[in-house]
C-alpha positions as CSV (number, residue, x, y, z in Angstrom):
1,X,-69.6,-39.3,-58.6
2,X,-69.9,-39.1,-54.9
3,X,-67.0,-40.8,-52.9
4,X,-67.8,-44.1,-51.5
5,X,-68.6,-44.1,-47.5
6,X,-66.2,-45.0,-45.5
7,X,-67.1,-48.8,-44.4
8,X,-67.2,-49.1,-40.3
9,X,-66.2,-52.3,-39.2
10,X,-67.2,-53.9,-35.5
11,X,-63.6,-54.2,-33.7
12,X,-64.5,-57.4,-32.1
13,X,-66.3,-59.2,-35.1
14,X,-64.7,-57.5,-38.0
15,X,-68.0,-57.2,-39.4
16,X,-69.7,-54.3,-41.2
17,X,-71.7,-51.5,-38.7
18,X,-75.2,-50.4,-40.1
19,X,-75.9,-46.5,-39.3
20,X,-78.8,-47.7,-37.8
21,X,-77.5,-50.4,-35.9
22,X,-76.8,-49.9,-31.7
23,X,-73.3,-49.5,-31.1
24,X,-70.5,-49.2,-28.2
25,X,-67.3,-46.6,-28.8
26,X,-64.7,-47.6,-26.5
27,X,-61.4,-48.0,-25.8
28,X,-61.0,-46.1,-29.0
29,X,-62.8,-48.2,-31.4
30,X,-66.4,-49.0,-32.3
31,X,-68.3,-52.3,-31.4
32,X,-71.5,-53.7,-32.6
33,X,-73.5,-53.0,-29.2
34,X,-74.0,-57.1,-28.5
35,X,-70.6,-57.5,-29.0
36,X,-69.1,-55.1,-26.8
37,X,-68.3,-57.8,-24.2
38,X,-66.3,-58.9,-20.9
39,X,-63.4,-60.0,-21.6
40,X,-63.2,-62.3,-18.4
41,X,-67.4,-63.6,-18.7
42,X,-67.9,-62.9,-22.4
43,X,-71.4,-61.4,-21.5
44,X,-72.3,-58.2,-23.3
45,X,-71.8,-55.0,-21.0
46,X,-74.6,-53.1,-20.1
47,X,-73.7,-50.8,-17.8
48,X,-70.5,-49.4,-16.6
49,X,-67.2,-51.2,-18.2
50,X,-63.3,-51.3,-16.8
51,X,-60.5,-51.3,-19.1
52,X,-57.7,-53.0,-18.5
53,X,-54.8,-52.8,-20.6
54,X,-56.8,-52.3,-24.1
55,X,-59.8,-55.0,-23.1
56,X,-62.9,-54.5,-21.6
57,X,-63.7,-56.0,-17.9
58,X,-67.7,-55.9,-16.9
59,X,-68.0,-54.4,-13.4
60,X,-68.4,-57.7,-11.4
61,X,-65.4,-59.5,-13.2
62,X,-63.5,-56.0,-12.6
63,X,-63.9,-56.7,-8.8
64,X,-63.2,-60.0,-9.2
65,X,-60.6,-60.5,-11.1
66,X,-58.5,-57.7,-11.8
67,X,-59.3,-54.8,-8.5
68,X,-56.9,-54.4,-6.2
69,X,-57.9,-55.2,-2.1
70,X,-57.9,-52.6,0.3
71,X,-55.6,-53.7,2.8
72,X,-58.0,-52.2,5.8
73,X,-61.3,-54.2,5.0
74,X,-59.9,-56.7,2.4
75,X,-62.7,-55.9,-0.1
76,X,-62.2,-54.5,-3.9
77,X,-62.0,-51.1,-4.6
78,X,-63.8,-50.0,-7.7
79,X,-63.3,-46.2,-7.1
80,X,-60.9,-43.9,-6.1
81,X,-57.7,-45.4,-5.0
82,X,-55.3,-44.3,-2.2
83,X,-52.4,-46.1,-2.0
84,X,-49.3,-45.4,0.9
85,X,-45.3,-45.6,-0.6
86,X,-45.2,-49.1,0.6
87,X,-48.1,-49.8,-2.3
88,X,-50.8,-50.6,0.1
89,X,-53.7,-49.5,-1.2
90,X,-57.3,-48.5,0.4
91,X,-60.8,-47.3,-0.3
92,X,-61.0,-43.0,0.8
93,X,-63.1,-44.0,3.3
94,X,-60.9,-46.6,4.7
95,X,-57.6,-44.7,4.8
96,X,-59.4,-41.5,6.2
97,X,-60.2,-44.2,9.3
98,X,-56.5,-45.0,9.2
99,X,-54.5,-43.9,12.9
100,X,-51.1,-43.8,13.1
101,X,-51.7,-43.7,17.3
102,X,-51.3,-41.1,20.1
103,X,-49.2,-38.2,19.6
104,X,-46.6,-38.1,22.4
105,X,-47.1,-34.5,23.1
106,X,-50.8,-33.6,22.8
107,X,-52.1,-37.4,23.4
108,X,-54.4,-37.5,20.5
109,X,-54.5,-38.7,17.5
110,X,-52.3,-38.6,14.2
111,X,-54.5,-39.1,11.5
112,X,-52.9,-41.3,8.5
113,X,-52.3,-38.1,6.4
114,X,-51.3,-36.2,9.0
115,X,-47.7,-35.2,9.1
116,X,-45.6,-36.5,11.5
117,X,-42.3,-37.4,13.3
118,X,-41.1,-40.1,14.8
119,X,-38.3,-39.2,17.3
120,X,-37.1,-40.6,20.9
121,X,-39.0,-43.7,20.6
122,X,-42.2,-42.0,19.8
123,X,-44.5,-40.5,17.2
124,X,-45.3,-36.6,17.3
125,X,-47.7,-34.7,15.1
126,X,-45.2,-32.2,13.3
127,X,-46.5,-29.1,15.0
128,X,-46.2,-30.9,18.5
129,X,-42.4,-32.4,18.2
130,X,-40.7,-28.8,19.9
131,X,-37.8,-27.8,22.1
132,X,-38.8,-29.5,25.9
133,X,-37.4,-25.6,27.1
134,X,-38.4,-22.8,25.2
135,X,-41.4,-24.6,22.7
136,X,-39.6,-23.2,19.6
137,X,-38.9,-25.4,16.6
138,X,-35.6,-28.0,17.0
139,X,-33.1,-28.7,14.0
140,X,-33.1,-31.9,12.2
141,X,-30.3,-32.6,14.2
142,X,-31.5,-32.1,17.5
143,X,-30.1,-32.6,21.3
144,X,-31.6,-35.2,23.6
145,X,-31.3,-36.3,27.4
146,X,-33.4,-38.1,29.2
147,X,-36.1,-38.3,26.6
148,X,-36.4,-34.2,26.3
149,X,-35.8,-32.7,22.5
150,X,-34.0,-29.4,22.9
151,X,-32.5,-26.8,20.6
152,X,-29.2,-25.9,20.4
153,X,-29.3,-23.1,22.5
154,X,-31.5,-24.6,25.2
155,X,-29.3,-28.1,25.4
156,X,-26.4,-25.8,25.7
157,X,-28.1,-23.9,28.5
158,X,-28.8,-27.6,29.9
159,X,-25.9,-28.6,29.8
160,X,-24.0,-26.2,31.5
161,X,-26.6,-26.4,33.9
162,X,-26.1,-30.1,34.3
163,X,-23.5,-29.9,37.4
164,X,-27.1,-29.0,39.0
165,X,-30.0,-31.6,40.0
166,X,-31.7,-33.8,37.6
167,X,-35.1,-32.8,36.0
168,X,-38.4,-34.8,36.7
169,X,-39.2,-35.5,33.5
170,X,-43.1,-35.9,35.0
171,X,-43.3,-32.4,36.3
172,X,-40.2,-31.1,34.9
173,X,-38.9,-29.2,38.1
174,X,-35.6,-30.2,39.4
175,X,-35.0,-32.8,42.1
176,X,-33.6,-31.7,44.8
177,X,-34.5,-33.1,47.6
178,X,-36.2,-36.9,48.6
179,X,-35.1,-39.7,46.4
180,X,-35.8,-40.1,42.5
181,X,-36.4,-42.9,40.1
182,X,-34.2,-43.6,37.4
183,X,-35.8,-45.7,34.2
184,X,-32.6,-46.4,32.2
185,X,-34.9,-48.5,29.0
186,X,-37.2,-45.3,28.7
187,X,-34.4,-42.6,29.6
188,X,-36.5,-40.4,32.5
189,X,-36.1,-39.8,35.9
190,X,-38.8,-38.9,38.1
191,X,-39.3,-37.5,41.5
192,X,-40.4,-40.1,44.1
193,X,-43.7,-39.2,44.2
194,X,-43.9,-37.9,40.4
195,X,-43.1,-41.3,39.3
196,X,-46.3,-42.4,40.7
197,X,-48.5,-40.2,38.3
198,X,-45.8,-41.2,35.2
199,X,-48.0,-42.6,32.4
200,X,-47.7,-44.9,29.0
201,X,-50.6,-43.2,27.9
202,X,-54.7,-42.9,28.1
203,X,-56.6,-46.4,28.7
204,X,-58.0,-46.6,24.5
205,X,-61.8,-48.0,26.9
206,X,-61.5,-45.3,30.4
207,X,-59.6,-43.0,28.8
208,X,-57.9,-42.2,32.1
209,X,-53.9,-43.0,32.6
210,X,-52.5,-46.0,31.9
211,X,-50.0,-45.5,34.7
212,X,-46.3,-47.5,34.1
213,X,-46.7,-48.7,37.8
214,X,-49.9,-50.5,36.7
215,X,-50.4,-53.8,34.9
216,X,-51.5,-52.9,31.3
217,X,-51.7,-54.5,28.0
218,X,-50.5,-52.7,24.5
219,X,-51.4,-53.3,21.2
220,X,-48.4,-52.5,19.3
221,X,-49.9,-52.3,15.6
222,X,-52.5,-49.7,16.7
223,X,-50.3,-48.1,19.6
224,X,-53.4,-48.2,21.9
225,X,-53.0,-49.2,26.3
226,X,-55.8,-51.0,28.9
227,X,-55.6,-51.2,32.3
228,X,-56.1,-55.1,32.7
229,X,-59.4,-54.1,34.5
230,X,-60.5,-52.5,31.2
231,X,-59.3,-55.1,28.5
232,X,-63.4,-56.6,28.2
233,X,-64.4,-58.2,25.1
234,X,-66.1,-55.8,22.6
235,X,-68.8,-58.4,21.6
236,X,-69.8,-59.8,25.6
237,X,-68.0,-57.4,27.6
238,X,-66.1,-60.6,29.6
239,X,-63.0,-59.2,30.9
240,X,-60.2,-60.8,28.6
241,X,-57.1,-59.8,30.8
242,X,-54.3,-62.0,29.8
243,X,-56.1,-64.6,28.2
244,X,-55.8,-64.7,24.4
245,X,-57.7,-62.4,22.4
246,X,-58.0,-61.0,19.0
247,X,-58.7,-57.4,17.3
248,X,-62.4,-57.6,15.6
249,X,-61.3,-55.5,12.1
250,X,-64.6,-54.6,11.6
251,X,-65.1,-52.3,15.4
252,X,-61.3,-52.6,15.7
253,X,-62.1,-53.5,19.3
254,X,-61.0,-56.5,21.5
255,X,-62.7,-59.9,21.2
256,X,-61.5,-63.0,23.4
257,X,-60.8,-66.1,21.9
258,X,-64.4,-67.6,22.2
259,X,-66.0,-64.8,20.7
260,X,-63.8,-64.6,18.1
261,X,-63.8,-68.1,16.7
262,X,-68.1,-68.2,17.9
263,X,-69.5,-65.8,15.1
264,X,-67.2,-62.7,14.7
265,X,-64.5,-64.4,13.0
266,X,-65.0,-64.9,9.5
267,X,-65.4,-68.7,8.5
268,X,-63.4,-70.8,5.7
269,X,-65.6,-71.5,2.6
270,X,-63.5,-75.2,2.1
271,X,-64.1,-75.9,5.5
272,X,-66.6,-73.9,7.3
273,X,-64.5,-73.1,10.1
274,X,-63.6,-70.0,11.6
275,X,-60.4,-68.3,10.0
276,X,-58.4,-67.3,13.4
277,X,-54.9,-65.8,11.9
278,X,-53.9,-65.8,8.4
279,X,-56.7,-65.9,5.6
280,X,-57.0,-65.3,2.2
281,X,-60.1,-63.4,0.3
282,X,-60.4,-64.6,-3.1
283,X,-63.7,-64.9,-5.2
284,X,-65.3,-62.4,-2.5
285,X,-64.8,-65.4,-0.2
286,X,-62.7,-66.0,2.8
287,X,-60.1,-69.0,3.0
288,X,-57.6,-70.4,5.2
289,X,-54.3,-70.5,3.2
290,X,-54.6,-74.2,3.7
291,X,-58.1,-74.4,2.3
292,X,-57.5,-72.3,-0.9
293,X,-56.5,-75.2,-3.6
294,X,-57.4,-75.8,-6.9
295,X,-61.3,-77.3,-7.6
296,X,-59.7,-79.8,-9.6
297,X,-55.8,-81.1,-8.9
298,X,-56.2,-79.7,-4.9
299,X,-52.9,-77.6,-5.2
300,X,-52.6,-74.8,-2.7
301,X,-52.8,-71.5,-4.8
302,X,-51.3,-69.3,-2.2
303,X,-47.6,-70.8,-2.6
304,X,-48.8,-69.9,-6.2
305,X,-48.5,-66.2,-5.6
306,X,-52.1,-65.7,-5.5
307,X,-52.0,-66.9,-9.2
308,X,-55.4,-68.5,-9.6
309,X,-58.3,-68.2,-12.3
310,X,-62.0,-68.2,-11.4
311,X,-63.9,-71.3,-13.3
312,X,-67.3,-70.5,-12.9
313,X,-67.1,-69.5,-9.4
314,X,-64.4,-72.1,-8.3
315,X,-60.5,-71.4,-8.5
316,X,-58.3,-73.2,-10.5
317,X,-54.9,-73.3,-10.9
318,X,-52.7,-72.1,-14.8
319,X,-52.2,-75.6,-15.7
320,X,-56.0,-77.4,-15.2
321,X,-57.3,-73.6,-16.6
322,X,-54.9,-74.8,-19.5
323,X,-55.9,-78.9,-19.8
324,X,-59.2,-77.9,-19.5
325,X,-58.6,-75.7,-23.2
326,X,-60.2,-72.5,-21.1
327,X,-59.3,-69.0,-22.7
328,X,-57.7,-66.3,-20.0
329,X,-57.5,-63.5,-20.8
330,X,-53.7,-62.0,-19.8
């Protein structure tokens, strides 16, 4: 007698699989094809599926639910993830937009995966960061005065050089005659008239210098100078100046305050208002953290630790998910 075959069971019924019935093999064991299903929506998956852990997620519950943000436009990433030692994490073609700023030396940019060093109260790309003498490589343990990186063998040449005039740290010739200016919080000394021409760095709208004798605004996060004359709005080119202002993520470009809050701001989905500092995107929607409460006790989720459970397209908190007898999946 022929051996039996070998009965094939549906892993999410239990039920017996016809050889001519559609089926699903995933995750390592074989479904009956309707009920190969979200684990989050419980609607059968046609298309593309995310496992997570050993169950499957269907791609719109994946995003969702379980994808993590991208911490540079705040929406899920589905794809390829690339994610920094401090576990931010960002779409490719969000973190090849990332800047770390200007380099010190060369004045342009450091790109995010570029490497780079951050010495003398400044950021350098690595091939830029040399001796301020002879342009050769300096130790890990390098000399300094007056902002200038040296070698050993150049500091030591400075040094016994040092009973001589001070170096202009604008042109780098010695001053030896007129007066000079001393700037004890940055560490340089200029010649009278150098000190004129001394710069912070390019204006990020004229691109000429943002001299340190002229009023200017920085943007610390994204290490970027204006010339108060060149601070306009990036939506109706007003000139902003001191007034408040805020940083429009999506041209990373200035934006005054009525601007912002007007229509580029992204508005509350409680309260239809416009979301000026702290927000929270949840459900593909933006919130303040005020406004993000449960649908049905009004509990803020966000001192929740984000922990929140989507109900049909409104969050709700563990404990009304659990009252309400409605199956999460962990």
């Amino acid at each position: 007698m022929a051996p039996k075959a070998k009965v094939v069971k549906c892993a999410s019924c239990s039920l017996k699989i016809d050889k001519k019935e559609p089926t699903v093999e995933a995750l390592g064991k074989k479904f009956h094809k309707a009920c190969f299903t979200c684990t989050n929506c419980t609607k059968t998956i046609e298309g593309d599926f995310h496992p997570v852990g050993d169950k499957p997620f269907c791609n719109d519950c994946f995003l969702q639910t379980k994808a993590p943000r991208c911490n540079e436009c705040h929406e899920p990433i589905s794809g390829t993830i690339m994610s920094t030692n401090e576990g931010q994490n960002y779409h490719k073609a969000c973190f090849d937009r990332l800047s770390l700023g200007t380099c010190a030396d060369c004045k342009t940019t450091i790109g995010f995966t570029d490497a780079v060093i951050e010495a003398l109260g400044n950021r350098y790309h690595e091939r830029c960061f040399r001796c301020s003498s002879c342009g050769g490589p300096v130790p890990a343990q390098f000399r300094a005065e007056n902002g200038r990186a040296f070698c050993d063998k150049c500091y030591q040449q400075y040094k016994e050089g040092r009973s001589g005039p001070d170096v202009c740290d604008e042109c780098t010739q010695p001053i030896v005659k007129g007066g000079k200016v001393e700037v004890p919080s940055l560490g340089r000394t200029f010649h009278d008239e150098c000190f004129n021409q001394a710069a912070w760095d390019q204006c990020a709208t004229c691109s000429s210098k943002v001299l340190l004798t002229q009023p200017s605004v920085k943007v610390s996060k994204l290490n970027r100078f204006w010339h108060l004359g060149c601070l306009n709005c990036g939506d109706c080119n007003t000139n902003i100046r001191i007034q408040p202002f805020y940083m429009a993520a999506q041209k990373s470009s200035p934006c005054c305050e009525g601007c912002y809050l007007g229509h580029v701001a992204p508005k509350c989905t409680a309260c239809a208002k416009a979301i000026a500092d702290d927000q929270v995107l949840a459900l593909q929607q933006f919130w303040h953290p005020e406004c993000f409460v449960c649908a049905v006790c009004s509990d803020v989720l966000c001192k929740m630790s984000n922990e929140f459970y989507n109900v049909e397209g409104k969050p709700y908190c563990l404990k009304d998910v659990q009252a309400a007898h409605i199956e999460v999946a962990n």
